[in-house]
C-alpha positions as CSV (number, residue, x, y, z in Angstrom):
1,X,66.5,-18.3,45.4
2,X,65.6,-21.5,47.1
3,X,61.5,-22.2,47.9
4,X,60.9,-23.5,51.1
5,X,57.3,-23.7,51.2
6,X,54.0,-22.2,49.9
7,X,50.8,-20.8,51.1
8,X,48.4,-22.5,48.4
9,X,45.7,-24.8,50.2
10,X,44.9,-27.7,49.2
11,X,42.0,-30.2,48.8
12,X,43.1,-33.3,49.3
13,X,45.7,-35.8,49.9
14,X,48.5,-35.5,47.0
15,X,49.1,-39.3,47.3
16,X,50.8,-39.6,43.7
17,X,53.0,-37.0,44.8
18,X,54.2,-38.6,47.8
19,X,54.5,-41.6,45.6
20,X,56.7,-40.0,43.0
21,X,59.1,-38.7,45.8
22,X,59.8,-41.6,47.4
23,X,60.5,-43.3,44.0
24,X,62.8,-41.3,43.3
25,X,64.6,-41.5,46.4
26,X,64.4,-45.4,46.2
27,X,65.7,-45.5,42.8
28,X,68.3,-43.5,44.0
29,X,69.2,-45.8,46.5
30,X,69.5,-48.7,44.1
31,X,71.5,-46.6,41.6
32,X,74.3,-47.0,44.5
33,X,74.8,-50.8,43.6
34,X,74.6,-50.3,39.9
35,X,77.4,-50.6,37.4
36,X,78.2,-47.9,35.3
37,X,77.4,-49.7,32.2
38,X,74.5,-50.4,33.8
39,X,73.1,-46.6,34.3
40,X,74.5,-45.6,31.2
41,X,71.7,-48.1,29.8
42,X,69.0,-46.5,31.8
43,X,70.2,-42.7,31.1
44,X,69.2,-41.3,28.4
45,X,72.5,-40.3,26.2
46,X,71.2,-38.8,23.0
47,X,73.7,-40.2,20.6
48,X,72.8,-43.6,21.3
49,X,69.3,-43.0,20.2
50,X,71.0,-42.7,16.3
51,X,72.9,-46.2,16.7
52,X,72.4,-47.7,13.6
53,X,71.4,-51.1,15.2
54,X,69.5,-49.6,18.3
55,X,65.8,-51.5,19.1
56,X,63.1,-49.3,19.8
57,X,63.0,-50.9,23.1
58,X,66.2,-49.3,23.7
59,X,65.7,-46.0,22.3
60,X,62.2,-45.4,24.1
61,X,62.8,-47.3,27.4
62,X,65.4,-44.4,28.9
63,X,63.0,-41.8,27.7
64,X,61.1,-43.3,31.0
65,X,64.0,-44.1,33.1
66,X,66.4,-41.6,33.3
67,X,63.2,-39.5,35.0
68,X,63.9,-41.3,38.2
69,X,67.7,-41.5,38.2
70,X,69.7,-38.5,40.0
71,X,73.6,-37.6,40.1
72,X,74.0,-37.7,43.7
73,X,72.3,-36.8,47.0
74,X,72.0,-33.0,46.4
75,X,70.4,-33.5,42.6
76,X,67.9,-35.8,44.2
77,X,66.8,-34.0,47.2
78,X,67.4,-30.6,45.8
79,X,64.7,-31.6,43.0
80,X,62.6,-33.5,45.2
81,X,62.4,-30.4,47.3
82,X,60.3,-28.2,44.3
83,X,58.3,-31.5,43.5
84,X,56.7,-31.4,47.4
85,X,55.9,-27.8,47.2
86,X,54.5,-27.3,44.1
87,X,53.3,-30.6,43.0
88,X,50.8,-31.1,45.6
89,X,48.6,-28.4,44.7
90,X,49.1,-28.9,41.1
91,X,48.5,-32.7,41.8
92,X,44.9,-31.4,43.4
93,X,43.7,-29.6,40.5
94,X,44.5,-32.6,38.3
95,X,43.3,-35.3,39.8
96,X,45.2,-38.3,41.1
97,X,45.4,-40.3,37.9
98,X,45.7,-37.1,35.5
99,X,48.7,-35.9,37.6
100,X,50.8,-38.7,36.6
101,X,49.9,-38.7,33.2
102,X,51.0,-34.8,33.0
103,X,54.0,-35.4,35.3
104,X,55.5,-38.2,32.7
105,X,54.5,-36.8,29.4
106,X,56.2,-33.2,31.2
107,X,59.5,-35.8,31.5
108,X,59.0,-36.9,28.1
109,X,58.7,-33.6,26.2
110,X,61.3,-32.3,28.5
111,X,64.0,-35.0,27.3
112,X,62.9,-34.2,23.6
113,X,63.5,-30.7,23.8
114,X,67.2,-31.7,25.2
115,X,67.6,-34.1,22.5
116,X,67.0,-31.8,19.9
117,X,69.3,-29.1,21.0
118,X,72.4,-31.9,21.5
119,X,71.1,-34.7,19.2
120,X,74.7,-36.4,19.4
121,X,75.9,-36.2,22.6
122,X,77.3,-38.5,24.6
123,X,76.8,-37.6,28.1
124,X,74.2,-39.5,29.8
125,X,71.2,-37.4,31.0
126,X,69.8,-38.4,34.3
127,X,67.0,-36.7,36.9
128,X,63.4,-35.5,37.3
129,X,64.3,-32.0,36.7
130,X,62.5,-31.9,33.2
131,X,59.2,-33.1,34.9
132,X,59.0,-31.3,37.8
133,X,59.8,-28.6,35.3
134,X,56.5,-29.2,33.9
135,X,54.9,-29.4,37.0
136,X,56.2,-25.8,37.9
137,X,55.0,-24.8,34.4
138,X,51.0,-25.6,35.6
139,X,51.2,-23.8,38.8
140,X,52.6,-20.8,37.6
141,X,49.6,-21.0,35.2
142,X,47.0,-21.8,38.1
143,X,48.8,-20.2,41.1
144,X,50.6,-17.2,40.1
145,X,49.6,-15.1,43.2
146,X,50.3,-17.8,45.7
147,X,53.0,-16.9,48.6
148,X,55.9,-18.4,48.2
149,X,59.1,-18.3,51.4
150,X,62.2,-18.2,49.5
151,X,65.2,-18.5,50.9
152,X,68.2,-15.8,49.6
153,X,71.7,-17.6,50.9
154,X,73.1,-16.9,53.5
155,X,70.4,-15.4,55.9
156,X,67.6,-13.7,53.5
157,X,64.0,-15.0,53.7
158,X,61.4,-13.5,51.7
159,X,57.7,-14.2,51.0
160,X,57.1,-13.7,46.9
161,X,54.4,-14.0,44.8
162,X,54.6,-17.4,42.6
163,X,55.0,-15.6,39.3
164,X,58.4,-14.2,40.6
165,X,60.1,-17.4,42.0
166,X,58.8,-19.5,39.3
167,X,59.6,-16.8,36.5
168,X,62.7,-15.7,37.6
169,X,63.5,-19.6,37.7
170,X,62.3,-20.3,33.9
171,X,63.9,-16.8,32.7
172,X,67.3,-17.8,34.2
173,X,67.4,-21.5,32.6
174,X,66.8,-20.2,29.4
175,X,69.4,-17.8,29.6
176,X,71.7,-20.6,30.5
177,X,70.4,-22.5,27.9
178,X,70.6,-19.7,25.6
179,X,74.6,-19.2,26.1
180,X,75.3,-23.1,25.4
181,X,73.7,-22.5,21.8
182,X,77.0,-19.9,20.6
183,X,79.0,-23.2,22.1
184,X,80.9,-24.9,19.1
185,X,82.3,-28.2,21.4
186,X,79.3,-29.1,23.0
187,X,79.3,-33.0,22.3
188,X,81.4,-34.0,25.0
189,X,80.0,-31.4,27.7
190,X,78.1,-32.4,31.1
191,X,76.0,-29.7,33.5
192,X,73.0,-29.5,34.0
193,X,70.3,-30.1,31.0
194,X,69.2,-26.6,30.9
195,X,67.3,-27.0,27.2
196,X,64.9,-30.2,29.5
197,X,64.1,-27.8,32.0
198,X,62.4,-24.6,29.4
199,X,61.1,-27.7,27.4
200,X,59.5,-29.2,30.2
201,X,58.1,-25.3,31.7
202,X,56.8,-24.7,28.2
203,X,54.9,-27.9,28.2
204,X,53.4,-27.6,31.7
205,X,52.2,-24.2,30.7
206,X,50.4,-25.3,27.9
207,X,49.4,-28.8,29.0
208,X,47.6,-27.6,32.0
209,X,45.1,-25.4,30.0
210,X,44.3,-28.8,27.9
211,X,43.9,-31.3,30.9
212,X,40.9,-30.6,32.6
213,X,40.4,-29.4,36.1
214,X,39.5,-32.7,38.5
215,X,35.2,-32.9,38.3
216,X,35.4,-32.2,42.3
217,X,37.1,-30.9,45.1
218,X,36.1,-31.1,48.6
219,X,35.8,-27.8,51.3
220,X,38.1,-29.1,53.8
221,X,42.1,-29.0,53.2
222,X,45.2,-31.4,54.3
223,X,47.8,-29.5,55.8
């Protein structure tokens, strides 16, 4: 299921979103002229974070940076697509400045959980999957009931509560995740970082009830 858009209005202009998109985006247009001993510095690849003569510098800094690094066009736009849906409205209940505080600590608590489920390997982990993750987490919390047009490939479009997409999304990544945990080999082995995305859901869900709501919103809506 693909979400298209969502029927949740909005108070005001989700400027830090917008912002975080077009990072991304940029990023990923500089990533094209990097070397890859270059991103492999700026990914975060879990084994390194044991090297024996590792600075903290370089253990913490990809933490950060592999947030805004993607794998190729479809990674990039495919997350960038969930970010503009749901992160306005969760961007609006925030607050500007609160937004991207949640938004990088989701990233951050997202990589851990990854980390701790593959501690040594050695594939570089890259994209903003584990903070939007986050970010979904919240506005299932705030906006379970809001419409959301999904799109079932090749010609199905539905209109679903939030709860469903959202939930049927978290359910079916920790399955995933789930079935790499009875997987021996796993130090070698790329995908997709299933174990970021629950860890960054879980921490949305339980970081939006402990940021507080913005002190005002205005009665008109941007649309």
């Amino acid at each position: 299921m693909i979400p298209i858009k969502d029927d949740q209005q909005r108070y005001s202009a989700p400027v830090i979103n917008y912002l975080l998109i077009a990072t991304n985006i940029f990023v990923f247009l500089l990533e094209q002229s990097l070397t890859k001993r270059q991103l492999d510095q700026l990914a975060l690849i879990p084994a390194h974070l044991w090297a024996p003569h590792a600075s903290a510098v370089e253990v913490i800094t990809p933490f950060f940076t592999h947030m805004f690094l993607h794998a190729g066009w479809a990674h990039v736009l495919g997350n960038m697509l969930f970010l503009y849906i749901f992160g306005d409205n969760v961007e609006d209940y925030l607050g500007h400045f609160k937004y991207l505080v949640f938004y990088l600590l989701s990233g951050l608590f997202a990589a851990a959980a990854q980390v701790a489920v593959s501690a040594h390997s050695r594939v570089p982990m890259v994209g903003a999957s584990g903070a939007i993750a986050g970010v979904l987490g919240a506005y299932f919390m705030l906006y379970p009931r809001a419409r959301v047009l999904t799109w079932l490939p090749p010609i199905f479009f539905f209109h679903l509560p939030a709860w469903i997409v959202l939930g049927y999304w978290f359910v079916l990544q920790f399955l995933m995740g789930a079935s790499t945990l009875s997987m021996t080999h796993t130090r070698d082995m790329g995908g997709v970082a299933v174990w970021a995305h629950v860890g960054g859901f879980v921490s949305g869900l339980v970081m939006i009830k402990i940021f507080p709501e913005r002190a005002r919103r205005y009665p008109y809506a941007y649309r």
